[in-house]
MIDOSE-1310 file (N, C-alpha, C; in nm, 2 decimals, decimal comma, always signed):
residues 149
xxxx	+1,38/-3,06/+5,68/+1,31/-3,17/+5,63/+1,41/-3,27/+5,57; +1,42/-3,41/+5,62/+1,51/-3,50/+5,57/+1,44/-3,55/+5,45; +1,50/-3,61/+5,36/+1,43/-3,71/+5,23/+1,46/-3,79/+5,24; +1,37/-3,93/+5,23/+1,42/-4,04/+5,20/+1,36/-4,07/+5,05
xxxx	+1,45/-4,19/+5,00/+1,40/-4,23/+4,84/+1,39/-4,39/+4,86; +1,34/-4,44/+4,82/+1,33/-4,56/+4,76/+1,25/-4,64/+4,65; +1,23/-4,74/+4,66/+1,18/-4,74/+4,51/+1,03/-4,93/+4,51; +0,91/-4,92/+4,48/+0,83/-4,98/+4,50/+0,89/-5,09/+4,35
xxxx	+0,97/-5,21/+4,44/+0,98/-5,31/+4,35/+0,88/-5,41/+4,30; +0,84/-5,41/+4,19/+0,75/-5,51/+4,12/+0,86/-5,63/+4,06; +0,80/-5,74/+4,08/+0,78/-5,88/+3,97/+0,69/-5,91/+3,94; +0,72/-5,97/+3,76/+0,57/-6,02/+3,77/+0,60/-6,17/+3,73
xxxx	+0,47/-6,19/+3,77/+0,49/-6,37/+3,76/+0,31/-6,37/+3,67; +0,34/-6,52/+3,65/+0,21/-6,58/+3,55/+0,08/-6,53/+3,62; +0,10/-6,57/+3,81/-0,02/-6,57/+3,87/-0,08/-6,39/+3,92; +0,04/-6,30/+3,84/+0,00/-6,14/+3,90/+0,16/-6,10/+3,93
xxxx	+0,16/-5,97/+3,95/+0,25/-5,88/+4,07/+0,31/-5,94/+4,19; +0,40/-5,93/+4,19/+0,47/-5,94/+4,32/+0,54/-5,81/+4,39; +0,53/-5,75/+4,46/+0,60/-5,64/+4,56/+0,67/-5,68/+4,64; +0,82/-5,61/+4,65/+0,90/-5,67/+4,69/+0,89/-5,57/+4,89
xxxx	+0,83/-5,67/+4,94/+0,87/-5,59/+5,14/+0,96/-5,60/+5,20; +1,02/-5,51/+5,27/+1,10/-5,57/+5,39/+1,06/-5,52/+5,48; +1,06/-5,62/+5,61/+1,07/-5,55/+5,76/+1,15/-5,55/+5,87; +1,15/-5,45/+5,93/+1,27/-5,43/+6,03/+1,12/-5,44/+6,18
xxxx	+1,20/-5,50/+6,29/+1,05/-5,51/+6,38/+0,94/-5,57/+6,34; +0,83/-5,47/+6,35/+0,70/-5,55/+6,29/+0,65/-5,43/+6,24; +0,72/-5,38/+6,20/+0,70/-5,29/+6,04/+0,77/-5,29/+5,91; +0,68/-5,31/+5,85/+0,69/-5,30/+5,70/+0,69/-5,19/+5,58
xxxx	+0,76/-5,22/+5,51/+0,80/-5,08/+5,39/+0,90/-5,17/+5,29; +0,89/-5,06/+5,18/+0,93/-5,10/+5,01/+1,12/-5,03/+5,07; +1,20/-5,07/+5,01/+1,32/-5,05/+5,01/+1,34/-4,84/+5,00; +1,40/-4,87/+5,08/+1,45/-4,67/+5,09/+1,52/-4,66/+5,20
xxxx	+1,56/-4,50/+5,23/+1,68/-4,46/+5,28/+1,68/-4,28/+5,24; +1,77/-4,23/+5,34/+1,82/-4,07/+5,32/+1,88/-4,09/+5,24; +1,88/-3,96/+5,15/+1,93/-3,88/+5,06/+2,09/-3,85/+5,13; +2,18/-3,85/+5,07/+2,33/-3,81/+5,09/+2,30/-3,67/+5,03
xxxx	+2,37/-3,55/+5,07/+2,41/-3,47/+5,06/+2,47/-3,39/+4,90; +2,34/-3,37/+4,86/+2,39/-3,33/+4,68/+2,34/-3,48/+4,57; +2,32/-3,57/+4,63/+2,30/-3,69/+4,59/+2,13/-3,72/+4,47; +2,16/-3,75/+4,38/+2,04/-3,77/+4,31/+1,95/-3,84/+4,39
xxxx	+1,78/-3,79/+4,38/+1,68/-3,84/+4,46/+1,67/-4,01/+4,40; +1,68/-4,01/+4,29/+1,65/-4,12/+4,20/+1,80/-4,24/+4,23; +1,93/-4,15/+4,21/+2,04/-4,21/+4,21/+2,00/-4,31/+4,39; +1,97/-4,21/+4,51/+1,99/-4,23/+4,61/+1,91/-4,38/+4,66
xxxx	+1,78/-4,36/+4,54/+1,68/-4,48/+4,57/+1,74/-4,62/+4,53; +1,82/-4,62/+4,41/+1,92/-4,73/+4,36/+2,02/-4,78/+4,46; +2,07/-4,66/+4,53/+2,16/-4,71/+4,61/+2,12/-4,80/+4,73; +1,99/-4,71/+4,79/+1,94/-4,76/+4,90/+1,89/-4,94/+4,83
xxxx	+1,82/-4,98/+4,71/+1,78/-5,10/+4,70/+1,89/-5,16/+4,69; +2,02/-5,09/+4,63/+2,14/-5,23/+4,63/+2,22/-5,25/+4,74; +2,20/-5,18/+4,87/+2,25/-5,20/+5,00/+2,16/-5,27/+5,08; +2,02/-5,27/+5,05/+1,94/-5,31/+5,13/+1,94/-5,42/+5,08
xxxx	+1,92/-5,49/+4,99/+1,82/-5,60/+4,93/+1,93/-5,68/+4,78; +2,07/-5,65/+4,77/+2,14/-5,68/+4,66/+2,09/-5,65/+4,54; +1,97/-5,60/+4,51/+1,94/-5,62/+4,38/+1,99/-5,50/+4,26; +2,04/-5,57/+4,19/+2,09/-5,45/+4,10/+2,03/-5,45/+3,91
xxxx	+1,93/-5,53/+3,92/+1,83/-5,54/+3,80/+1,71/-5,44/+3,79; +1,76/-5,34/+3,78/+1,60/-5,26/+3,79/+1,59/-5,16/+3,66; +1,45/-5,21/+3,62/+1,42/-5,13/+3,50/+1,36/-5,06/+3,57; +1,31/-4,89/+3,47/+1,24/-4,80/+3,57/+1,12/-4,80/+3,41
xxxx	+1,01/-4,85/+3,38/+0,99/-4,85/+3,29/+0,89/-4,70/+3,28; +0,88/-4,63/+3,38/+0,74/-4,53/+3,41/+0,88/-4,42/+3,43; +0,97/-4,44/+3,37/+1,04/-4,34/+3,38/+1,10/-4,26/+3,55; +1,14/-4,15/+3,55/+1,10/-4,13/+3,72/+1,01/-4,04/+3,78
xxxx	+0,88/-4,10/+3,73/+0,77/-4,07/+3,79/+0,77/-4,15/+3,91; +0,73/-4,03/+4,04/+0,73/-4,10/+4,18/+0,62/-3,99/+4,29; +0,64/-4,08/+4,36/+0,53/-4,01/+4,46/+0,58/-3,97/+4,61; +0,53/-3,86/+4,63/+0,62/-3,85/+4,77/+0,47/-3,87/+4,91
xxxx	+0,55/-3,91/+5,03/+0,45/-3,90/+5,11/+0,47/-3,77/+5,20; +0,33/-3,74/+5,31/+0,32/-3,61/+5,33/+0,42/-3,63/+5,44; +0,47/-3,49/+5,49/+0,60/-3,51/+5,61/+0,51/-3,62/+5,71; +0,67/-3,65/+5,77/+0,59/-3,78/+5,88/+0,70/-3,69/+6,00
xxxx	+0,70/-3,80/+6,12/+0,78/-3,82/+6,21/+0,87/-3,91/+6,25; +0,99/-3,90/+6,24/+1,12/-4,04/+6,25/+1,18/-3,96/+6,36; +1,15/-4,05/+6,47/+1,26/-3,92/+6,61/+1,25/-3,86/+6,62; +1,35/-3,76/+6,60/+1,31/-3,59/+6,61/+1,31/-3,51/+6,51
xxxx	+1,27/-3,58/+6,38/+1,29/-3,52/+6,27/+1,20/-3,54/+6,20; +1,21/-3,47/+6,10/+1,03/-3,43/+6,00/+1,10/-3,52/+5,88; +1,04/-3,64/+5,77/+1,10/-3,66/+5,71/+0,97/-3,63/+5,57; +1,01/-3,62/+5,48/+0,93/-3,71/+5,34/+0,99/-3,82/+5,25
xxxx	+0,92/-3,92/+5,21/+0,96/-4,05/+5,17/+0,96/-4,02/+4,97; +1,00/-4,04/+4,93/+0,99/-4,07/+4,79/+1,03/-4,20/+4,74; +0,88/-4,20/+4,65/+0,91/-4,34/+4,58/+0,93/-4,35/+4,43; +1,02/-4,43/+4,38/+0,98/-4,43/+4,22/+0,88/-4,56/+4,22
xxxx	+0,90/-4,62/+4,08/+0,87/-4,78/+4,04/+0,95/-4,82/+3,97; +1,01/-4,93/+4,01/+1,05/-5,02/+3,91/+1,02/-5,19/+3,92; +1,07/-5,22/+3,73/+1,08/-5,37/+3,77/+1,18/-5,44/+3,77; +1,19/-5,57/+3,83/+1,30/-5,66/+3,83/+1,26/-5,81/+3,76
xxxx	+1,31/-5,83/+3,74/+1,31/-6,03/+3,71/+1,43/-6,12/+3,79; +1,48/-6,03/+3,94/+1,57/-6,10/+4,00/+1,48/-6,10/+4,15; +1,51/-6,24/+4,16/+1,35/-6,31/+4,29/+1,50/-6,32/+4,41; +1,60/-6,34/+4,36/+1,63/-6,34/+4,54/+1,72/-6,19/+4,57
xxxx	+1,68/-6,20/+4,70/+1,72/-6,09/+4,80/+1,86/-6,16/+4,90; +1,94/-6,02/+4,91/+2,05/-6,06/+4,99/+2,02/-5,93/+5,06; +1,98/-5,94/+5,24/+1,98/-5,85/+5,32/+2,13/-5,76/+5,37; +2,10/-5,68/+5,29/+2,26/-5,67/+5,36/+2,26/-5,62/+5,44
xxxx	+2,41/-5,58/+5,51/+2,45/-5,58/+5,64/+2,51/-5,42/+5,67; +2,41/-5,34/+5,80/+2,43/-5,20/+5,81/+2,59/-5,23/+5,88; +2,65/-5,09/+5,79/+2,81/-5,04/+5,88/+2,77/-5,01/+6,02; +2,67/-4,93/+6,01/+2,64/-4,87/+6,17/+2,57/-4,94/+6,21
xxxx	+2,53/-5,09/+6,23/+2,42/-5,16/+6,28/+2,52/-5,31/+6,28; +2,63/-5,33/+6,20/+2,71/-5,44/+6,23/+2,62/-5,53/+6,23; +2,50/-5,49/+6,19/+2,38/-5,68/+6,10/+2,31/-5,61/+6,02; +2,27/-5,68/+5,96/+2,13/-5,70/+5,84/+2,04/-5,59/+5,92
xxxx	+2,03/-5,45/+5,82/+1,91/-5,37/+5,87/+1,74/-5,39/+5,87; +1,76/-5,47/+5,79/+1,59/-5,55/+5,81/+1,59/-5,75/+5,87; +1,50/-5,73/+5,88/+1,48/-5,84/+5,97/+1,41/-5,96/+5,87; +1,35/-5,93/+5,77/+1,30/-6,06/+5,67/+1,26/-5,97/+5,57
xxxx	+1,28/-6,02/+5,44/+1,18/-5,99/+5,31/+1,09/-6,11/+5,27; +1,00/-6,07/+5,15/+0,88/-6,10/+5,14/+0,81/-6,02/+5,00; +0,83/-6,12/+4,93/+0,75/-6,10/+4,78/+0,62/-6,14/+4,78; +0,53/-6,01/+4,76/+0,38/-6,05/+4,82/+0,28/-6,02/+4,71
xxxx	+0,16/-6,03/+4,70/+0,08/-5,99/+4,58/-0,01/-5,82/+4,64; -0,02/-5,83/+4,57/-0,07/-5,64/+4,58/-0,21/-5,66/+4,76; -0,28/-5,76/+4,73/-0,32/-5,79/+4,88/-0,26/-5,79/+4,99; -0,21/-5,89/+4,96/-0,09/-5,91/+5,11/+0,03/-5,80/+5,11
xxxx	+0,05/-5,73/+5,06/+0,10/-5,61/+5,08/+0,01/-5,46/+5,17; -0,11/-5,50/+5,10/-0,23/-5,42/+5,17/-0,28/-5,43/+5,33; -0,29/-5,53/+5,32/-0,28/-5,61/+5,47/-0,14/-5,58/+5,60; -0,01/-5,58/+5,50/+0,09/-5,58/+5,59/+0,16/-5,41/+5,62
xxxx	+0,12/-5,35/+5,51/+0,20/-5,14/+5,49/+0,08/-5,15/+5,60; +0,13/-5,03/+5,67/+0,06/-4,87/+5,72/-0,02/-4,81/+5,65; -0,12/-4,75/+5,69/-0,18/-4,63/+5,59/-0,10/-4,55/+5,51; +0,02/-4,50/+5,55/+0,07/-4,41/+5,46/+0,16/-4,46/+5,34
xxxx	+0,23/-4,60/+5,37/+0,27/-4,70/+5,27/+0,18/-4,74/+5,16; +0,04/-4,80/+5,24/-0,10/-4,83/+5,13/-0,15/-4,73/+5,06; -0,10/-4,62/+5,05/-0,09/-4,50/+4,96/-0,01/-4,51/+4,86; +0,07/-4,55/+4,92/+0,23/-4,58/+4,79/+0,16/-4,68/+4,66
xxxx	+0,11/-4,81/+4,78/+0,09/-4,94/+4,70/-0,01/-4,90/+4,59; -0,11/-4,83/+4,65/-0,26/-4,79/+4,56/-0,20/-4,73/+4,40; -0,09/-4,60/+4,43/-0,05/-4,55/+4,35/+0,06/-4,63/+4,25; +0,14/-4,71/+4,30/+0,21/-4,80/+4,23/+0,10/-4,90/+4,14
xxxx	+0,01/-4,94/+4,26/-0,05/-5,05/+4,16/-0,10/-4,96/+4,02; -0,17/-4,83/+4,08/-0,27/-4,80/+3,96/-0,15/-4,76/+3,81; -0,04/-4,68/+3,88/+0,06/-4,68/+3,71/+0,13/-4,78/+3,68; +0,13/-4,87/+3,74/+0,22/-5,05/+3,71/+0,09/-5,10/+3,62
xxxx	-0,06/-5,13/+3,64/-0,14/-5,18/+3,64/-0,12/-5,32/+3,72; -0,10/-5,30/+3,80/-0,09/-5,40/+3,91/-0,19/-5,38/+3,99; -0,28/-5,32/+4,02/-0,37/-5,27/+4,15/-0,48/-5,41/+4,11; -0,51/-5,47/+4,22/-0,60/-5,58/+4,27/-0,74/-5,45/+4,32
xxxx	-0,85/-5,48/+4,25/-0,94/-5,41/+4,28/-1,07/-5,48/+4,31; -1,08/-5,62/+4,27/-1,20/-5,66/+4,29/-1,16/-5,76/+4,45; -1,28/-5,77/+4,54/-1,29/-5,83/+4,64/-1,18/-5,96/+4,65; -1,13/-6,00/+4,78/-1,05/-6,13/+4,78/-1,18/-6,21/+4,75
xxxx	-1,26/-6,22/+4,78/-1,39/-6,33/+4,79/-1,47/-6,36/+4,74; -1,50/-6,37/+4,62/-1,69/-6,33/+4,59/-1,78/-6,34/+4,63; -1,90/-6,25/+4,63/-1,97/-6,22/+4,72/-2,13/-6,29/+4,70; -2,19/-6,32/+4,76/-2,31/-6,41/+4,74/-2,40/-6,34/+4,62
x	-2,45/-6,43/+4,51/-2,49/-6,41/+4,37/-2,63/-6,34/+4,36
């Protein structure tokens, strides 16, 4: 079973939460990556956000409480994802550029509100978000719309 770690980035701004996405293709996911070999789960998620995304401001204020998802399938291999939480107060992203991929491993980021994050993850990602929003207190729970009186 491979691990991956990453870590569900919040900002917050006046108007709410922001979650920080990236996507490679036309899939979407919070910043992560395999575990190195003896490598802290927590250490590995740091690393994966400042290779992926430049950011090196991260508070972890929930400590490292995180959530794993159930094994999935990547190719030929069984993986589980771990996430922590943290926050930042740094808004730009610099994609950076895979050794073994000789470009930028994701294709665009995207600072979204806890909706539009809902709309864009997978089922098994919109697990992540539900659980981030609810210990961030970030979760959007009432309707986008209000509903006739």
């Amino acid at each position: 079973m491979v691990l991956s770690a990453g870590v569900v980035i919040i900002r917050r701004e006046q108007d709410g939460c922001r979650f920080l996405l990236l996507r490679v293709y036309n899939y979407w996911d919070f910043p992560k990556g395999e575990t190195e070999p003896g490598e802290d789960p927590l250490e590995a998620a740091r690393r994966e956000v400042r290779e992926e995304t430049g950011i090196t401001g991260l508070r972890f204020p929930w400590g490292e409480v995180f959530h794993e998802t159930r094994p999935y399938r990547s190719g030929n291999r069984q993986k589980v994802a771990r996430y922590y939480i943290a926050e930042t107060r740094q808004q730009e992203v610099v994609l950076g550029i895979s050794p073994e991929l000789g470009r930028a491993e994701h294709d665009e980021y995207r600072w979204v509100s806890f909706r539009q994050a809902q709309a864009l993850l997978g089922e098994r990602l919109q697990q992540v978000l539900r659980w981030a929003g609810e210990v961030s207190g970030c979760l959007e729970t009432e309707p986008p719309f209000p509903g006739p009186d």
